[in-house]
MDAnalysis code that builds the backbone (N, CA, C; Angstrom):
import MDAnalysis as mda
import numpy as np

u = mda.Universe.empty(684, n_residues=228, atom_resindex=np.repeat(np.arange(228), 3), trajectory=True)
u.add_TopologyAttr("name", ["N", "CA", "C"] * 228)
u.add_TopologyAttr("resid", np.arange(1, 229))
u.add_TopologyAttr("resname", ["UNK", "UNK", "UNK", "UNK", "UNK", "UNK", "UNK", "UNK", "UNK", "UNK", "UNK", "UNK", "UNK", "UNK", "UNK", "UNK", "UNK", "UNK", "UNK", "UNK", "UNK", "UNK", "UNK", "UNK", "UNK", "UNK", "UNK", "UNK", "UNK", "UNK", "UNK", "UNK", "UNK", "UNK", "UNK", "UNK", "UNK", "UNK", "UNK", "UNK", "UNK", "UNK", "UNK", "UNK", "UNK", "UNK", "UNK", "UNK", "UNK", "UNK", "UNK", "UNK", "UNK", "UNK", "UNK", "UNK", "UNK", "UNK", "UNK", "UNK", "UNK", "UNK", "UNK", "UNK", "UNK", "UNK", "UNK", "UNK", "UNK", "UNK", "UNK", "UNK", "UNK", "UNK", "UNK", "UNK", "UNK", "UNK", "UNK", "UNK", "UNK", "UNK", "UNK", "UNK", "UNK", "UNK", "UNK", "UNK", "UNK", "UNK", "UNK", "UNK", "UNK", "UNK", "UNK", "UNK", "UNK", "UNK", "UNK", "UNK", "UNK", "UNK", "UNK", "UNK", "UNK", "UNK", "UNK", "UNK", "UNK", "UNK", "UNK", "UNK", "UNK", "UNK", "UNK", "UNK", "UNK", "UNK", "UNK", "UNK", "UNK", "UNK", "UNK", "UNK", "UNK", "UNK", "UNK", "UNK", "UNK", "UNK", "UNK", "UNK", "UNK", "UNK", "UNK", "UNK", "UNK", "UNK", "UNK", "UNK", "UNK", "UNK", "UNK", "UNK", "UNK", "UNK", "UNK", "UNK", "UNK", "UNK", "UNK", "UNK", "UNK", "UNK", "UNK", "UNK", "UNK", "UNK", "UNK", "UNK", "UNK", "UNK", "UNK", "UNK", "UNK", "UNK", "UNK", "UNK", "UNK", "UNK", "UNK", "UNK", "UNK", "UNK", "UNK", "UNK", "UNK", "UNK", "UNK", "UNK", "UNK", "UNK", "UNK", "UNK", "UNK", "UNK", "UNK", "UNK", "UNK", "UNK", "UNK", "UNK", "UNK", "UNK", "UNK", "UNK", "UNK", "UNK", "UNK", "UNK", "UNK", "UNK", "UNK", "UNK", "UNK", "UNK", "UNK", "UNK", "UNK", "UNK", "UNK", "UNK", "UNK", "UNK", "UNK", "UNK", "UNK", "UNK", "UNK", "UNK", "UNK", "UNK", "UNK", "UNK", "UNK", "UNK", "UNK", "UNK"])
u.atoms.positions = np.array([
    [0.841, -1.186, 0.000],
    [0.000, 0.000, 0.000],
    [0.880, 1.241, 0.000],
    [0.200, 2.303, -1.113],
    [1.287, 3.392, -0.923],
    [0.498, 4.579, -0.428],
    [0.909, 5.263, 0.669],
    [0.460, 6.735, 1.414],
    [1.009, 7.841, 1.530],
    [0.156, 8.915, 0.559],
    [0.674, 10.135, 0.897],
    [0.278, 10.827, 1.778],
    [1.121, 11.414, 2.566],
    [0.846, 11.901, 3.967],
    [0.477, 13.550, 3.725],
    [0.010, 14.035, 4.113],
    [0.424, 15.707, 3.947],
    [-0.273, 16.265, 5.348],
    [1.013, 16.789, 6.050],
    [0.696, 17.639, 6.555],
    [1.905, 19.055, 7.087],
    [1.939, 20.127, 7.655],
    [2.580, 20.604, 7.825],
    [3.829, 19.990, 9.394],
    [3.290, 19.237, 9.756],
    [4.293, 18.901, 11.113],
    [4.201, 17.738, 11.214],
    [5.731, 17.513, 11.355],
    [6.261, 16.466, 10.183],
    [6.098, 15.294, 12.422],
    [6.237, 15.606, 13.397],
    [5.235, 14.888, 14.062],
    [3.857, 13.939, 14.022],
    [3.000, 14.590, 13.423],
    [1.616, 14.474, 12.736],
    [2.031, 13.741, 12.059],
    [2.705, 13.513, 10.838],
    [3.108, 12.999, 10.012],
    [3.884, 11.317, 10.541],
    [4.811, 11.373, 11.751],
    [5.114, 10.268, 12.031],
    [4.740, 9.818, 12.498],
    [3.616, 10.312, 13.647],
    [2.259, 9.577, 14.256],
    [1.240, 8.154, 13.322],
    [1.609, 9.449, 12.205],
    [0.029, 8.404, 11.136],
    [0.889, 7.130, 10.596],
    [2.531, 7.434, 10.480],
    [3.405, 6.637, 9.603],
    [3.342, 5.048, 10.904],
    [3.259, 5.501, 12.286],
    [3.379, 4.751, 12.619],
    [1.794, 3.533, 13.400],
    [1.033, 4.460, 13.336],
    [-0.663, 4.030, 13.395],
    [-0.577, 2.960, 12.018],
    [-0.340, 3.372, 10.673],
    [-0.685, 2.743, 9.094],
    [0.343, 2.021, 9.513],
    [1.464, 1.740, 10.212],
    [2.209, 0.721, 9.424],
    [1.969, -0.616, 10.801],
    [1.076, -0.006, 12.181],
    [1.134, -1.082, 12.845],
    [-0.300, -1.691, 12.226],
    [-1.179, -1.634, 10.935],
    [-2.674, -1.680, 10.184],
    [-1.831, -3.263, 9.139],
    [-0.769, -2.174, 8.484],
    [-0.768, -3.274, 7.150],
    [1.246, -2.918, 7.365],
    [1.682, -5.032, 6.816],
    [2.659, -5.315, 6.692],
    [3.613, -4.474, 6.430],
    [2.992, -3.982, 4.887],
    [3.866, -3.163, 3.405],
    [3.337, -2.231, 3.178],
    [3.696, -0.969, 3.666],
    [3.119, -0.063, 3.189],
    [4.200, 1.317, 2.987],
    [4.286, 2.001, 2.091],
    [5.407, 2.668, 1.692],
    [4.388, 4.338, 1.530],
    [5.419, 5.280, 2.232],
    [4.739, 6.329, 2.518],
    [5.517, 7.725, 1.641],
    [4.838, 8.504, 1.004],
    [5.140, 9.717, 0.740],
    [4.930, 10.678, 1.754],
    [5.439, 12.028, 1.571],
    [5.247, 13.086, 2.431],
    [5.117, 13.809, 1.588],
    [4.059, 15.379, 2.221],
    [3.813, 16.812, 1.957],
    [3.614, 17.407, 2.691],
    [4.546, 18.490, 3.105],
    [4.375, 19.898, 4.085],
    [3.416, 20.695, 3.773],
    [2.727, 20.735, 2.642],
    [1.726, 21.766, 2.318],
    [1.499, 21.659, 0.879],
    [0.279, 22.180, 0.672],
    [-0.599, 22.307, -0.523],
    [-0.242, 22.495, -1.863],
    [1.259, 22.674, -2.097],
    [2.063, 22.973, -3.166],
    [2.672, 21.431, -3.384],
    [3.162, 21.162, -2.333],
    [3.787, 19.706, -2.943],
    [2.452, 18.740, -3.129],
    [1.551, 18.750, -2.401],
    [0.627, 18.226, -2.262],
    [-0.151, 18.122, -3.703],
    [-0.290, 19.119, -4.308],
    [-0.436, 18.778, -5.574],
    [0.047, 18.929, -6.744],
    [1.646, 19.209, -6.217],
    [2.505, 18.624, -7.487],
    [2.406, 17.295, -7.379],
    [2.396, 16.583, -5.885],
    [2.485, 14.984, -6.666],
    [0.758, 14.732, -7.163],
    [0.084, 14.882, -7.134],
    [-1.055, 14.335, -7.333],
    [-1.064, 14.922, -9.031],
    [-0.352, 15.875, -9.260],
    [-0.194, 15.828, -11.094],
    [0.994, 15.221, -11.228],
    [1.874, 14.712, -10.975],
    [2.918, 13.944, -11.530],
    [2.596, 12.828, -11.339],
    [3.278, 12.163, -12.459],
    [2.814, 10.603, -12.792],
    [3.783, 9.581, -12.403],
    [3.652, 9.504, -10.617],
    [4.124, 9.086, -10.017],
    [3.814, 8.160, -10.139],
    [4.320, 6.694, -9.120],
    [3.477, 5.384, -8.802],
    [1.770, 5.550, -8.304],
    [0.750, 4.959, -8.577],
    [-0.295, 5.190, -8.041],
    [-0.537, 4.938, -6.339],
    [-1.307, 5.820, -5.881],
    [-1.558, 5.891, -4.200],
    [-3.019, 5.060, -4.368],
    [-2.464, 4.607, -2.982],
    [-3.896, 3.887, -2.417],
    [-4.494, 4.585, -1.620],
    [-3.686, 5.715, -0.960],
    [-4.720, 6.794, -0.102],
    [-4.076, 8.511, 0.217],
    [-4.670, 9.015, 0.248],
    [-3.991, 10.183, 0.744],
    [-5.087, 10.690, 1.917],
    [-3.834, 11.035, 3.144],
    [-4.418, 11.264, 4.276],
    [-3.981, 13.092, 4.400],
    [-4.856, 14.070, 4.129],
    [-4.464, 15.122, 4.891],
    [-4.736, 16.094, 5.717],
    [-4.297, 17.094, 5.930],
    [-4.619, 18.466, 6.931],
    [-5.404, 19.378, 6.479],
    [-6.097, 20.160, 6.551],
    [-6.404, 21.277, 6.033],
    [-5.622, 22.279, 6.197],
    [-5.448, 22.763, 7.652],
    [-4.669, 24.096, 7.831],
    [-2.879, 24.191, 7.649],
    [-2.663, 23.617, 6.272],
    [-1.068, 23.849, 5.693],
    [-1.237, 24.924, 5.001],
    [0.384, 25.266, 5.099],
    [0.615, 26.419, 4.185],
    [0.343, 25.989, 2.415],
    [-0.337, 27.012, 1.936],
    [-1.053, 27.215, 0.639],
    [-2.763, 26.879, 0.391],
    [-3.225, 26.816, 1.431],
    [-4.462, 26.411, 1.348],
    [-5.115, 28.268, 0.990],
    [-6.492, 27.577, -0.206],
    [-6.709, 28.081, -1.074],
    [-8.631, 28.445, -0.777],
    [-9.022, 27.673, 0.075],
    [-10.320, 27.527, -0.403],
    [-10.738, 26.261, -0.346],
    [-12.298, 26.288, -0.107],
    [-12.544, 24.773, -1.003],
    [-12.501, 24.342, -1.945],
    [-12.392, 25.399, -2.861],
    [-12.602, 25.275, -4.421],
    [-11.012, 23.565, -4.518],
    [-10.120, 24.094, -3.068],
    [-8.827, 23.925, -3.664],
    [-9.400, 22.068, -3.155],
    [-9.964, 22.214, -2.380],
    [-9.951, 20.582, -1.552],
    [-10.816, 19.780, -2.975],
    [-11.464, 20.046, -3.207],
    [-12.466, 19.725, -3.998],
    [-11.801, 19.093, -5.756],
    [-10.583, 20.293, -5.464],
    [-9.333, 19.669, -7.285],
    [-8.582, 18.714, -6.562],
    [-8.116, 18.896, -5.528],
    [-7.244, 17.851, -4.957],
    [-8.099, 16.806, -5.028],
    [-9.563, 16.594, -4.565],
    [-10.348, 15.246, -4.290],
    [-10.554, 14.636, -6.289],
    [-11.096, 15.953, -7.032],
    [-10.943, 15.156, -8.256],
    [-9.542, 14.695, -8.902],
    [-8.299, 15.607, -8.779],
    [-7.071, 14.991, -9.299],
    [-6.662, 13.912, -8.745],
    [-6.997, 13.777, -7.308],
    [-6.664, 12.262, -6.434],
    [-7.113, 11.153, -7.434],
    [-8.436, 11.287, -7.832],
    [-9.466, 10.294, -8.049],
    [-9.018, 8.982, -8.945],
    [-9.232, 7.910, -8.855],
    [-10.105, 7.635, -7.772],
    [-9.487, 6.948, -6.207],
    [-8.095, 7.904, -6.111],
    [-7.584, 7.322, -4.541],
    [-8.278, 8.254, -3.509],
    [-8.950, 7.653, -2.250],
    [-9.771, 7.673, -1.522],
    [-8.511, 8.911, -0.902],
    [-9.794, 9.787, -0.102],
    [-9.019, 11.006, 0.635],
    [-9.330, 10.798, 1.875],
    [-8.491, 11.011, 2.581],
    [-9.298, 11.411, 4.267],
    [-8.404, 12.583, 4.659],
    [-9.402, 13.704, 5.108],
    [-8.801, 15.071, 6.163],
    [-8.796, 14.377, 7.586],
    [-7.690, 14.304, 7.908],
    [-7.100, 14.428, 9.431],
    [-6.604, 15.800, 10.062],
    [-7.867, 16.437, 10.462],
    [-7.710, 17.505, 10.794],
    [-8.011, 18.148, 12.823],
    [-7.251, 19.072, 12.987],
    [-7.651, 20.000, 14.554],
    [-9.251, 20.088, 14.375],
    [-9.300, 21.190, 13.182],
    [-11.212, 21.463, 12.935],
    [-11.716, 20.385, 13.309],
    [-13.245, 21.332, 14.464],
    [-14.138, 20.200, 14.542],
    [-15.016, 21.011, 14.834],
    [-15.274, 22.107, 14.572],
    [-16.136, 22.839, 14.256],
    [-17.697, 21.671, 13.180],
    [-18.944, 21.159, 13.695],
    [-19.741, 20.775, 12.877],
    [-20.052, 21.468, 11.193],
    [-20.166, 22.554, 10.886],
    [-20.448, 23.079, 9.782],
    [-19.347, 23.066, 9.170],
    [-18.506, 23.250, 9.862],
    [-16.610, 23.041, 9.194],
    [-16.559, 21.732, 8.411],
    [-16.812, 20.911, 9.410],
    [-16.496, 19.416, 8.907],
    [-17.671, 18.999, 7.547],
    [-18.778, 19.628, 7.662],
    [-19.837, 19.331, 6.553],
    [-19.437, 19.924, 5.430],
    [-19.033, 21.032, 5.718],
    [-19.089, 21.881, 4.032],
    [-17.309, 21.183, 3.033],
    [-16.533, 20.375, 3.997],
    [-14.974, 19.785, 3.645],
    [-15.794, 18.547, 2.900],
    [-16.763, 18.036, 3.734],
    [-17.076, 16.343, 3.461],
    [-17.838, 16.540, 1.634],
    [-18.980, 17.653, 1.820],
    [-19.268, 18.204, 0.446],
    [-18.637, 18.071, -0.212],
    [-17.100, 18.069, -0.189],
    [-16.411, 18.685, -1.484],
    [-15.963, 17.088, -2.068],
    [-15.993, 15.819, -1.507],
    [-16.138, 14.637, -1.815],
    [-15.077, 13.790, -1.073],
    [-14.198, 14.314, 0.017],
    [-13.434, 13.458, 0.418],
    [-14.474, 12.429, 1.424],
    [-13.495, 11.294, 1.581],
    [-14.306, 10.179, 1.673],
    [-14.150, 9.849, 3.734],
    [-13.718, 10.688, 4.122],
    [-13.699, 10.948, 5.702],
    [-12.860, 11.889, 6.275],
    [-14.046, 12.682, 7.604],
    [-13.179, 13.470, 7.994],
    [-12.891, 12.666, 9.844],
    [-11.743, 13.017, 9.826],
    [-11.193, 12.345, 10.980],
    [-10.684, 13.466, 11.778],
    [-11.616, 13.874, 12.980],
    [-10.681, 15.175, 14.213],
    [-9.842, 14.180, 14.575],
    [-8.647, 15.358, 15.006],
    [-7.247, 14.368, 15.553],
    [-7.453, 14.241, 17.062],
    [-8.561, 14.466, 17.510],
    [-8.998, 14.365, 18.623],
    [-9.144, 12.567, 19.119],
    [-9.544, 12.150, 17.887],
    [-9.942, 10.778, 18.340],
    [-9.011, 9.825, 18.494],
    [-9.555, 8.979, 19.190],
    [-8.793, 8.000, 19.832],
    [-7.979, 7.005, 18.675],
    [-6.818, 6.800, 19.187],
    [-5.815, 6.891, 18.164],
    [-6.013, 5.219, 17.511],
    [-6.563, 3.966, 18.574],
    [-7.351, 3.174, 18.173],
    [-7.531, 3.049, 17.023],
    [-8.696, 3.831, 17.041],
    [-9.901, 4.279, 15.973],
    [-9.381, 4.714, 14.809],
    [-8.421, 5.871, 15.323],
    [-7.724, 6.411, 13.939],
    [-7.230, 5.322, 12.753],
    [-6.582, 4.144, 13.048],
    [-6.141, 3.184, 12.135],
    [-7.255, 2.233, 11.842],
    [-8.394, 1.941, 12.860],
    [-9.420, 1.094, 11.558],
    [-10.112, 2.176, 10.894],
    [-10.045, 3.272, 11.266],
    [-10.832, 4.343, 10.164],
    [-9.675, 4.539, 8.875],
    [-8.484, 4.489, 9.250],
    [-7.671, 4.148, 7.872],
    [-7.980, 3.140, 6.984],
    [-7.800, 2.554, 7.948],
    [-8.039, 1.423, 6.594],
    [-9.065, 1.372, 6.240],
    [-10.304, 0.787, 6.900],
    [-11.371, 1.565, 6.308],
    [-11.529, 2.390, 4.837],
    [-10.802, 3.402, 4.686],
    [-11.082, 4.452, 4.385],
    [-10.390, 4.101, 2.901],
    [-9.191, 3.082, 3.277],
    [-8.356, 2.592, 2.184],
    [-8.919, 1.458, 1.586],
    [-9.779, 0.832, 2.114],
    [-10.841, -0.284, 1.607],
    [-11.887, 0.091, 0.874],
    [-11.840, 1.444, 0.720],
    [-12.970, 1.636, -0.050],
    [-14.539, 2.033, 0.679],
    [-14.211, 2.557, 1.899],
    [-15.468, 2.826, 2.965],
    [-15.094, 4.311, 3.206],
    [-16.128, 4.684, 3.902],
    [-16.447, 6.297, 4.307],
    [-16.471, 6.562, 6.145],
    [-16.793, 7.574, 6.190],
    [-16.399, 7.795, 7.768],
    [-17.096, 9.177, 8.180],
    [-18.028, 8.930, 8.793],
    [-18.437, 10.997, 8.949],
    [-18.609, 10.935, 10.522],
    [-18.115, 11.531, 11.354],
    [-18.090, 11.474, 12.857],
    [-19.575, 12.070, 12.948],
    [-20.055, 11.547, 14.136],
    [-21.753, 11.661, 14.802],
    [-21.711, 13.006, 14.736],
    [-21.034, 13.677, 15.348],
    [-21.711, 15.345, 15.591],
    [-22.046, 15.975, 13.998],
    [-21.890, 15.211, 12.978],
    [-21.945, 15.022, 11.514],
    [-23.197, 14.937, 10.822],
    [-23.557, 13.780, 11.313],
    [-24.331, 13.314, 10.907],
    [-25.293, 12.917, 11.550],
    [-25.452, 13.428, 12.965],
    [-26.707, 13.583, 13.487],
    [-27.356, 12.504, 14.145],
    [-26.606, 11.064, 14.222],
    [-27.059, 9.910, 14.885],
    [-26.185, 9.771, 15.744],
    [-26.814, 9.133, 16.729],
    [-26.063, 8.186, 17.514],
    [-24.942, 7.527, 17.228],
    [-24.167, 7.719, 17.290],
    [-22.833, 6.945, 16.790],
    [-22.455, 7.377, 15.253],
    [-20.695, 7.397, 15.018],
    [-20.554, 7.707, 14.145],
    [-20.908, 6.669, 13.063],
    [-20.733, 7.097, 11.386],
    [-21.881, 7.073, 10.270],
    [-20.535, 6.155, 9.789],
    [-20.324, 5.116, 9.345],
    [-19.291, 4.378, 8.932],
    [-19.971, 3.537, 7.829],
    [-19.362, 3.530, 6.571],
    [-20.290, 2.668, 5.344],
    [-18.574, 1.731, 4.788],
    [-18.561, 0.855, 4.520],
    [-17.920, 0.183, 3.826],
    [-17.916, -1.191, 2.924],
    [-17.171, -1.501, 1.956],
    [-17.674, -2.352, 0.738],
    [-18.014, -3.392, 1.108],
    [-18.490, -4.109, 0.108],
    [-18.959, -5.811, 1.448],
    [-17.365, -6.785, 1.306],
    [-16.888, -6.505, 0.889],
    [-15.602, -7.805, 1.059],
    [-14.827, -7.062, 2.709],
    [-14.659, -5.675, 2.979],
    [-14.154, -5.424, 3.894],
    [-15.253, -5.423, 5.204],
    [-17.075, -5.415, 4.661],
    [-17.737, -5.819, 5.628],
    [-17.707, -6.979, 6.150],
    [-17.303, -7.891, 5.230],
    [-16.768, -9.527, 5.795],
    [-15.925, -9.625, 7.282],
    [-15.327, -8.657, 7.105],
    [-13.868, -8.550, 7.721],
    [-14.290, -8.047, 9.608],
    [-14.971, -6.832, 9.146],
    [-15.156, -6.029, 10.259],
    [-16.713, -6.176, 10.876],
    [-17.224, -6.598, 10.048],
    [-18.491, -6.780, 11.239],
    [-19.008, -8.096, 11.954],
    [-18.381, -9.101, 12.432],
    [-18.652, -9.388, 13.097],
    [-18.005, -8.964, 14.545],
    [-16.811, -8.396, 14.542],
    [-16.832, -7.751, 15.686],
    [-16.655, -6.536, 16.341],
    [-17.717, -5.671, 14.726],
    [-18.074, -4.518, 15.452],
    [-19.883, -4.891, 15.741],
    [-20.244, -5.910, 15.253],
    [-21.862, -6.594, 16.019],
    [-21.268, -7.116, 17.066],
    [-20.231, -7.729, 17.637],
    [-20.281, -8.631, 19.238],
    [-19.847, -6.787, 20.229],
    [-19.135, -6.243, 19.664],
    [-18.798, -5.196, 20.134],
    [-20.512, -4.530, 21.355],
    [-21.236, -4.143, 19.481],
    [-22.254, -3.272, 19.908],
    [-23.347, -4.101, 20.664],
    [-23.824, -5.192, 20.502],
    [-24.090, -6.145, 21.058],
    [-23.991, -6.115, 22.761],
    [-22.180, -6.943, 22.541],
    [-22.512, -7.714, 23.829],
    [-21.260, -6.791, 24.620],
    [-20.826, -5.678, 24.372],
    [-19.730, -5.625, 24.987],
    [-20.118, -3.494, 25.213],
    [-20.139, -2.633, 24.835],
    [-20.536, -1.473, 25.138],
    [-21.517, -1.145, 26.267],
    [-22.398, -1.517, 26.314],
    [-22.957, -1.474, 27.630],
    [-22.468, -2.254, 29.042],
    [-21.254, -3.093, 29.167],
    [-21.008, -3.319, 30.043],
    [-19.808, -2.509, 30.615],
    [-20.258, -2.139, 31.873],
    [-19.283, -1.080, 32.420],
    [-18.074, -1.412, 32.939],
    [-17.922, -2.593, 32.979],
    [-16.238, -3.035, 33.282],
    [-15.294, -2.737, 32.180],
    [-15.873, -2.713, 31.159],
    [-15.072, -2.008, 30.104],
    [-14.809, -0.508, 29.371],
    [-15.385, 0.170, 30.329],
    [-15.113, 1.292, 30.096],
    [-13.357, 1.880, 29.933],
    [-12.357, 1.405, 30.535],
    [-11.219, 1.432, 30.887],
    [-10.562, 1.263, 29.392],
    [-11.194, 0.073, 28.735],
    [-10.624, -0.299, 26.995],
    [-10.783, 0.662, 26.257],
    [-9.820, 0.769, 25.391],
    [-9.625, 1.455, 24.235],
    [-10.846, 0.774, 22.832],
    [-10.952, 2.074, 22.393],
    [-11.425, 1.247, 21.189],
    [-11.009, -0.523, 20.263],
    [-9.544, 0.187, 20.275],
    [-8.769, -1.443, 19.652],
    [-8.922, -2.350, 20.797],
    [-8.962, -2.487, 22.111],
    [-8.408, -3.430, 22.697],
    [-10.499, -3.793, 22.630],
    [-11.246, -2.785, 22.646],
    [-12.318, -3.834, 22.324],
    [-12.788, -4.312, 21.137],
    [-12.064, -4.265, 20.490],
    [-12.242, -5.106, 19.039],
    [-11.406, -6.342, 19.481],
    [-10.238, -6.493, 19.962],
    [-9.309, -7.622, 19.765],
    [-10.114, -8.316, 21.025],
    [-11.019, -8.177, 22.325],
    [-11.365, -8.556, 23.290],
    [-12.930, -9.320, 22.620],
    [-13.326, -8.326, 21.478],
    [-14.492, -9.074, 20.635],
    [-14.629, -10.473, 19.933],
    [-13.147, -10.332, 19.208],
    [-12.479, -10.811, 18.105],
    [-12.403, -12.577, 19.217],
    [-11.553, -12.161, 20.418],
    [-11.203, -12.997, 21.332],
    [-12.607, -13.914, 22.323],
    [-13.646, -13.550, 22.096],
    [-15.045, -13.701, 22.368],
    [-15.621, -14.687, 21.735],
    [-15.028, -14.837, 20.506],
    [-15.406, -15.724, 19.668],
    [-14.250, -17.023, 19.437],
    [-13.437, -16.753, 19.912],
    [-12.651, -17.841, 20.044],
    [-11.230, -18.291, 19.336],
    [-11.159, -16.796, 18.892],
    [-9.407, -16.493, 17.815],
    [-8.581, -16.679, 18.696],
    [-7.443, -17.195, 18.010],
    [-6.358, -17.178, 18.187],
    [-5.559, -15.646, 18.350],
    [-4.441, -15.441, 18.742],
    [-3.658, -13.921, 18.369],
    [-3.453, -13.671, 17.085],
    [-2.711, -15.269, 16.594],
    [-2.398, -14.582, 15.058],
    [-3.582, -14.564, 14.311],
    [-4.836, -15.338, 14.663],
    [-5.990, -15.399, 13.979],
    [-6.582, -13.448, 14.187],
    [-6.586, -13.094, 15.624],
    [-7.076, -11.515, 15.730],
    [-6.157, -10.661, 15.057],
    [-4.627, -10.873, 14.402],
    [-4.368, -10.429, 14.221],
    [-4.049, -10.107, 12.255],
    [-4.372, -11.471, 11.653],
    [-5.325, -11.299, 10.673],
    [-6.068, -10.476, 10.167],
    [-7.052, -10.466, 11.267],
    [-8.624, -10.157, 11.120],
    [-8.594, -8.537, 11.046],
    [-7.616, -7.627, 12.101],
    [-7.229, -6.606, 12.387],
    [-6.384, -5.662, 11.339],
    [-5.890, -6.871, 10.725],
    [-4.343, -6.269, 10.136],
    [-2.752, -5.551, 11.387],
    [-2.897, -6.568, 12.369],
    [-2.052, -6.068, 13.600],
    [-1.557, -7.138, 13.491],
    [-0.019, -7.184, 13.609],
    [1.790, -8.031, 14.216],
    [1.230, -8.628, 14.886],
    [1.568, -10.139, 15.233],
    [1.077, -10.604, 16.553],
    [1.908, -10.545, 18.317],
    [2.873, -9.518, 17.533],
    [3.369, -8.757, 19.112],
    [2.543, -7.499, 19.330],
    [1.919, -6.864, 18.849],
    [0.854, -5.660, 19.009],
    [-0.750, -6.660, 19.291],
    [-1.157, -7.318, 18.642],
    [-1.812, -8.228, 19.710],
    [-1.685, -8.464, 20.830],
    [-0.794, -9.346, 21.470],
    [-0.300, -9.281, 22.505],
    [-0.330, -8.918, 23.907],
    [0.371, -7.235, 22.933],
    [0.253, -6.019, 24.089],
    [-1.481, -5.703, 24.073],
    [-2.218, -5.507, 23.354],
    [-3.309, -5.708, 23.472],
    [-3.798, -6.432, 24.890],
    [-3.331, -7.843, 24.272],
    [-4.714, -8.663, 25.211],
    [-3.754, -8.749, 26.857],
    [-2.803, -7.880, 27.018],
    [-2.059, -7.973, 27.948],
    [-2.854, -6.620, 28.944],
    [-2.884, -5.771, 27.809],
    [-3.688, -4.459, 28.396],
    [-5.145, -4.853, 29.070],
    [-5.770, -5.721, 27.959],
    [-7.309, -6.130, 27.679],
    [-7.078, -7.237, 29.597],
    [-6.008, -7.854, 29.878],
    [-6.352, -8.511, 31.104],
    [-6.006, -7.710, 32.327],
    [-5.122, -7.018, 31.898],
    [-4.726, -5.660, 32.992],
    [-5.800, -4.773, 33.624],
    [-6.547, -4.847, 32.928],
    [-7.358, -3.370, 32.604],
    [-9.021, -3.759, 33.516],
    [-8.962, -5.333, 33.207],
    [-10.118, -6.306, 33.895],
    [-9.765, -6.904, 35.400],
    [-8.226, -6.870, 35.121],
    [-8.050, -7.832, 36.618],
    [-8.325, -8.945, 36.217],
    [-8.153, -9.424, 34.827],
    [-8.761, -11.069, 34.634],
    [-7.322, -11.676, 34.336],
    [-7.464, -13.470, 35.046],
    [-5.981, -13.987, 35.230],
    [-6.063, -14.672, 33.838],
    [-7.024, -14.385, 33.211],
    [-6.710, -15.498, 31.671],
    [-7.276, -14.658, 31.124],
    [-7.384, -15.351, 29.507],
    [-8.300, -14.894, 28.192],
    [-9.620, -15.535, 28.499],
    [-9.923, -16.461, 28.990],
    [-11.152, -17.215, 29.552],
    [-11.985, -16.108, 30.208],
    [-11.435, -15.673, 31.222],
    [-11.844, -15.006, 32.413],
    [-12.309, -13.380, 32.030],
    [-11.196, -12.990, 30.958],
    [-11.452, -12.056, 30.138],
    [-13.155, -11.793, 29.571],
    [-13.407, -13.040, 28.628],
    [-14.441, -13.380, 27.849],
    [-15.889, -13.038, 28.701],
    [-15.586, -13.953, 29.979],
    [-16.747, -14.092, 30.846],
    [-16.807, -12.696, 30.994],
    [-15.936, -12.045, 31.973],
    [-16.431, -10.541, 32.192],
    [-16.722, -9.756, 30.871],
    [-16.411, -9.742, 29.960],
    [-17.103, -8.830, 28.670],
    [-18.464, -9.328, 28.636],
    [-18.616, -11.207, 28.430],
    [-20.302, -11.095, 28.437],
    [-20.940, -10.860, 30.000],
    [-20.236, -10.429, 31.013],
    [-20.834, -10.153, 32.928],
    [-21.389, -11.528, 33.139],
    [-20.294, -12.246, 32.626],
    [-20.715, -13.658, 33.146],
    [-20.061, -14.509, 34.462],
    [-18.893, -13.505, 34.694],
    [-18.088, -13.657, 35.340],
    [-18.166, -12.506, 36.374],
    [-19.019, -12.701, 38.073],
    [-19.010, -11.894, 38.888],
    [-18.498, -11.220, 39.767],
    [-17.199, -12.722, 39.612],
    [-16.077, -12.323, 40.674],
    [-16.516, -12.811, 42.166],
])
């Protein structure tokens, strides 16, 4: 997978390098400080991108007019703004212009990498204060719905309303979902696109976090089957 990054702080930038590369094996990354390089490469006939992730507030920003050439010259590699803005009308009138998710850097950093990929699979992403429901608005193709919903259904299901888990991260309740059903590490880590030493630390957190002396014990308390 190839990613162009753009943003002005080149931090930001090694954050996402290192979120995408704990997602997928191979993945080879470009950089842009701002809106000039940003779309010199998107007119040069470089290798093709599988995604471009960027900022809004870099130096050379133009307008929407400008997000909107960047989203058609991209096309058809999927865009996502990883942006500070989170202003609601902010984030609506960016999503208009056709990129395919906006991501505040507010969110949990979890989240941030299945909304990558996601996003690189060919799915969309509009955060709730967005779109006006309960929970954020997430659409994706059916070969990557294969992938991800069964344990974002055991998630919403059997595991969000129980309050012993409030403490988990987004990821560690996917891999605690994943683990519900009866995977293996390297099997959750498959399923995830995660090393099976980042698993691991996961389900190391995921028993820490419960006070549970196994993965067994784990399971029970996610379904409150286990009272202690």
């Amino acid at each position: 997978m190839r990613v162009l990054l753009a943003d002005d702080h080149s931090i930001i930038r090694n954050a996402l390098k290192f979120i995408l590369q704990d997602l997928e094996a191979e993945v080879t990354f470009e950089e842009a400080p701002g809106y000039p390089s940003l779309e010199d490469r998107l007119a040069a006939e470089g290798p093709p991108l599988d995604m471009v992730v960027m900022d809004l507030q870099m130096p050379g920003y133009e307008g929407l007019a400008q997000i909107r050439r960047i989203v058609e010259r991209a096309a058809p590699t999927p865009i996502a703004v990883f942006s500070m803005m989170e202003a609601v009308e902010d984030m609506r009138v960016v999503l208009r212009q056709g990129v395919r998710a906006f991501i505040p850097k507010s969110t949990d950093e979890a989240l941030i990498g299945t909304l990558l990929k996601l996003v690189a699979g060919g799915g969309t992403y509009v955060p709730a204060q967005v779109s006006g429901i309960t929970g954020a608005r997430c659409s994706a193709p059916p070969a990557l719905n294969t992938v991800l919903a069964p344990a974002i259904r055991t998630i919403g299901e059997d595991l969000d309303d129980n309050p012993r888990l409030n403490e988990l991260t987004r990821r560690q309740r996917e891999v605690l979902a994943l683990m519900s059903q009866g995977l293996s590490n390297l099997e959750i880590g498959n399923r995830l696109g995660l090393n099976l030493s980042t698993v691991k630390t996961h389900v190391t957190g995921i028993l820490k976090a419960l006070d549970a002396g196994n993965r067994t014990q784990a399971v029970l308390m996610a379904r409150g089957l286990d009272h202690g």
